[in-house]
C-alpha positions, -999 to 999 in steps of 0.1 A, spaced: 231 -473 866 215 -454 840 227 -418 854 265 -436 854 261 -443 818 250 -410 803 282 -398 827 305 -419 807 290 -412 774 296 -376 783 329 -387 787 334 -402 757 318 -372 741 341 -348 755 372 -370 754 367 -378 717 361 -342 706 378 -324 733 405 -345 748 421 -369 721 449 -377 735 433 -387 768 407 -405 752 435 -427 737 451 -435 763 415 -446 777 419 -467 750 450 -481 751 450 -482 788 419 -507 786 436 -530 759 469 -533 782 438 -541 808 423 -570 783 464 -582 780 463 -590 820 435 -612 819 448 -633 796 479 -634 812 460 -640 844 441 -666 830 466 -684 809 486 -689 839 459 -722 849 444 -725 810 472 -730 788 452 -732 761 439 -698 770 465 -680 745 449 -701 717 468 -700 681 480 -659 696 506 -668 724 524 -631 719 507 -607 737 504 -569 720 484 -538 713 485 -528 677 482 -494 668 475 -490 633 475 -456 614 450 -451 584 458 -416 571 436 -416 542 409 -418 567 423 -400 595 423 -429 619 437 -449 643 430 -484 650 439 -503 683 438 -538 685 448 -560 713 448 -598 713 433 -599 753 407 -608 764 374 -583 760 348 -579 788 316 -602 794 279 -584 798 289 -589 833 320 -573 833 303 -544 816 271 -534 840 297 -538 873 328 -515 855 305 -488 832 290 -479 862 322 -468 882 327 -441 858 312 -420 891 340 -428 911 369 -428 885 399 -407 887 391 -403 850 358 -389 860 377 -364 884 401 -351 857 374 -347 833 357 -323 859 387 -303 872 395 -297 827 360 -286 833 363 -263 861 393 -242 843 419 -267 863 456 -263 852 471 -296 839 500 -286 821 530 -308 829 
């Protein structure tokens, strides 16, 4: 688990500084991820949507700063949820891409 970690902080790393635009996707990709659970689970738990029954991602420009905020009103993972998905970074697609920008792949569209 540990060795799957540092792989997805060197992820992160190289996303953030290297890959911007796929790191935000990342991003945005796991808040339209949190939106499904709680779609999921409001479908038996009505009560589940609370006081926030509209379902969005927010993505909020600060250009004084030079940053981007994303908020989603989903539902986030549990410590759970985090030790089984972090560690799949080895077999992501994500993972793959990362490595074939690495190798000198071409992914121009």
């Amino acid at each position: 688990f540990n060795a799957d970690i540092a792989q997805l902080m060197s992820l992160i790393i190289n996303a953030v500084y290297s890959n911007k635009e796929i790191f935000l996707r990342e991003l945005i990709s796991n808040a339209s991820d949190a939106l499904d659970k709680i779609r999921y689970e409001s479908l038996n738990d009505k009560d589940a949507l609370g006081s926030e029954p509209d379902l969005k991602i927010e993505i909020i420009p600060d250009p004084a700063s030079r940053t981007l905020t994303i908020r989603d009103t989903g539902i986030g993972m549990t410590k759970e949820d985090l030790v089984n998905n972090l560690g799949t970074i080895a077999r992501s697609g994500t993972k793959q891409f990362m490595e074939a920008i690495a190798a000198g792949a071409d992914i121009s569209m």
